[in-house]
C-alpha positions as CSV (number, residue, x, y, z in Angstrom):
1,X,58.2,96.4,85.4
2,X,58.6,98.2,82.2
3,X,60.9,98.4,79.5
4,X,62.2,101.5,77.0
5,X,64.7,102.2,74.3
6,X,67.5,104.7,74.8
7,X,69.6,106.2,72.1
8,X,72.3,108.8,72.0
9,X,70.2,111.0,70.2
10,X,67.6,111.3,73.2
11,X,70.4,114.4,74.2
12,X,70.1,116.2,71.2
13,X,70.3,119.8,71.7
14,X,67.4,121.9,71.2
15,X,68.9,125.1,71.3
16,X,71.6,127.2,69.6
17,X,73.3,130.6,69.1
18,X,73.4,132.0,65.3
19,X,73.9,135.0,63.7
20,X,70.5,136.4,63.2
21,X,69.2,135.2,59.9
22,X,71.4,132.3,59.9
23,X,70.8,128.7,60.8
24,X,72.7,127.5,64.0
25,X,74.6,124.0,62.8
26,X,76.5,122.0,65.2
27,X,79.4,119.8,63.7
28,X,80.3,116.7,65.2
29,X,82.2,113.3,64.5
30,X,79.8,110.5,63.0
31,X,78.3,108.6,66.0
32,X,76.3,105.4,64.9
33,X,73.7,106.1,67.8
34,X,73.5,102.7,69.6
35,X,70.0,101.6,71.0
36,X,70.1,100.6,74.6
37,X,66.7,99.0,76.2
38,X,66.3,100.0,80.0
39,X,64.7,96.7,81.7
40,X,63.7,98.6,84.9
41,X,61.3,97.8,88.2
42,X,59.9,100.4,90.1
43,X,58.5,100.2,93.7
44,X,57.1,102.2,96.1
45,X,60.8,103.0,97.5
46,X,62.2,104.0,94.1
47,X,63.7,102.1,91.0
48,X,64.2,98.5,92.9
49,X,66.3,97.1,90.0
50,X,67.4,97.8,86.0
51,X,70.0,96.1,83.6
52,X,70.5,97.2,80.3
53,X,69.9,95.0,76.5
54,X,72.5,96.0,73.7
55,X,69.4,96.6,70.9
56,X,66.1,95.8,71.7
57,X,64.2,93.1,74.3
58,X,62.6,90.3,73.5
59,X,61.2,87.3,75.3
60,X,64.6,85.6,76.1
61,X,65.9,88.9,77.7
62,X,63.3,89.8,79.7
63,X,62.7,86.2,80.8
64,X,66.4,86.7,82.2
65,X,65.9,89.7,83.8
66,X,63.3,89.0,86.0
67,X,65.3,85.6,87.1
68,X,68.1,88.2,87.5
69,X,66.0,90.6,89.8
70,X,64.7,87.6,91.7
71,X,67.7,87.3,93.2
72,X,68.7,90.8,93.7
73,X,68.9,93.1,96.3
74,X,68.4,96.9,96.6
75,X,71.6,99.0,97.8
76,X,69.2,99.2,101.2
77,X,69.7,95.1,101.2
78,X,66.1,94.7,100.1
79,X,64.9,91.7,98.1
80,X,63.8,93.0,95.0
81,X,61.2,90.6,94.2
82,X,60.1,89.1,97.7
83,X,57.2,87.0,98.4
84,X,53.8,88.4,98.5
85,X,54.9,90.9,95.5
86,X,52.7,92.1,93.0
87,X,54.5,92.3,89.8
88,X,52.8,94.4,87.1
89,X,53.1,94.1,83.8
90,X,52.1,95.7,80.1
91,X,50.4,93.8,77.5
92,X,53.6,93.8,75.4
93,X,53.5,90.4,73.5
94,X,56.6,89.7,75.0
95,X,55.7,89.6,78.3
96,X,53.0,87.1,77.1
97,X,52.6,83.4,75.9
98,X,55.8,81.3,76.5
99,X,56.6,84.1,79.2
100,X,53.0,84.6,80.8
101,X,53.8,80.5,81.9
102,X,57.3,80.5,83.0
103,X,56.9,83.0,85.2
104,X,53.9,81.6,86.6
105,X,55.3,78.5,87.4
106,X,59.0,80.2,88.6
107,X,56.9,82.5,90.8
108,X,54.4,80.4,92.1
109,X,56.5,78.8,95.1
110,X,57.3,82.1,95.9
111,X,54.3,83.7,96.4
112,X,54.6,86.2,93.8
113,X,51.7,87.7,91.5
114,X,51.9,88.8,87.6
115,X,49.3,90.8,86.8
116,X,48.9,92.7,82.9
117,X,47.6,95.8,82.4
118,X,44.9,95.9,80.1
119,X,46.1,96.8,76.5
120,X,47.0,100.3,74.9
121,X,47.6,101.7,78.9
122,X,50.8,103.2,79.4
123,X,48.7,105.9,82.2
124,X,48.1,103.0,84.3
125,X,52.5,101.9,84.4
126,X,54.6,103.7,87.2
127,X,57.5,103.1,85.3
128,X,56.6,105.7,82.2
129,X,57.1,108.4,84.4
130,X,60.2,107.4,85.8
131,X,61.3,107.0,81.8
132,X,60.3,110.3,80.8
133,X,62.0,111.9,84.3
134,X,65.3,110.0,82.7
135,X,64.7,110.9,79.4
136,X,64.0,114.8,80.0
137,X,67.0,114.8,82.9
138,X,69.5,113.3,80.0
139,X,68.6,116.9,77.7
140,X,70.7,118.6,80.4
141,X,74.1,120.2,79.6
142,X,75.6,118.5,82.2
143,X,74.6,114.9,80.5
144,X,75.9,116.0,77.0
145,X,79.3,114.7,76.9
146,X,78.7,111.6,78.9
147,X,75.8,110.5,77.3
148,X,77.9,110.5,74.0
149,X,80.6,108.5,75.9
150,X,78.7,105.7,77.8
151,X,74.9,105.9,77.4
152,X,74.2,103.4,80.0
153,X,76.1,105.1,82.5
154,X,74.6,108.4,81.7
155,X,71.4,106.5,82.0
156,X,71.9,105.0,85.0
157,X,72.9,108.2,86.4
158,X,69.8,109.8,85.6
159,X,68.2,107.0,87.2
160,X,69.5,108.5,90.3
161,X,67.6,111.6,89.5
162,X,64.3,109.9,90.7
163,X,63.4,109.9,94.2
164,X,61.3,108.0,96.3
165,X,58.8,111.0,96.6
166,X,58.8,111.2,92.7
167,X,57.8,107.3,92.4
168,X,55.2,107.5,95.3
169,X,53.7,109.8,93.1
170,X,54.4,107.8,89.9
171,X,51.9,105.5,92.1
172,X,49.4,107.4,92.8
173,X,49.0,109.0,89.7
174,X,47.9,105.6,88.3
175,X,44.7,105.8,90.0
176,X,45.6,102.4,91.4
177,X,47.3,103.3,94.1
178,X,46.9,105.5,97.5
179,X,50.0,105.5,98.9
């Protein structure tokens, strides 16, 4: 489980066409480039479950979010959080403190672990690569006008963009996995 922060400017263009000797501008309306935070879980069979925070998380939203994806399902009719789970978690503060104990007590009964990754170790989180796979699928032409429009729908689109195959290898390439 990971979170990250998306905003409209994340499908900038990079490129242009200029005279040569002349610097390529691109004029558009004003657009007050809302932040969206991803709340996303990954598994070995792809993203299980995401949901979307206007602005940025905090303890009180992510504390919903996992009670939300407790009692979700995958489009495959999988529970997304079923017991015997491991759960992993960053270090983020957040996930900490009054957190670290109400979702050890709410997943207790269930038989569900939270474990933290030590701190500063974004190499060691599945769910970076599947964030950067978004964020680098969202530069595409074909995400340019949408992304402007609805950024969570563009972002869940490119969500889609990750396959099972892709998060396998997310896994493995924690070196804490051989799957």
């Amino acid at each position: 489980m990971d979170e990250s922060g998306y905003v409209v400017t994340v499908a900038n263009r990079t490129r242009g066409h200029s005279e040569v000797g002349t610097r390529c501008v691109e004029v558009e309306r004003y657009h007050p480039n809302p932040n969206v935070t991803l709340n996303l879980i990954v598994g070995l069979n792809g993203r299980m479950y995401h949901n979307f925070v206007d602005g940025t998380s905090d303890t009180n939203t992510y504390l919903q979010f996992m009670g939300e994806a407790s009692h979700a399902n995958t489009e495959n009719g999988i529970s997304v959080i079923s017991p015997g789970d491991t759960i992993i978690v960053d270090n983020s503060p957040l996930h900490r403190n009054r957190a670290e104990v109400t979702l050890a007590n709410f997943f207790a009964p269930m038989g569900v672990t939270l474990i933290f990754m030590p701190v500063y170790s974004p190499d060691l989180s599945a769910a970076e690569p599947v964030f950067m796979k978004s964020k680098t699928v969202l530069k595409q032409e074909r995400f340019q006008t949408i992304i402007k429009e609805n950024l969570k729908f563009a972002v869940s689109l490119s969500l889609w963009e990750v396959t099972t195959s892709d998060t396998r290898e997310f896994f493995n390439g924690t070196g804490m996995f051989n799957v």
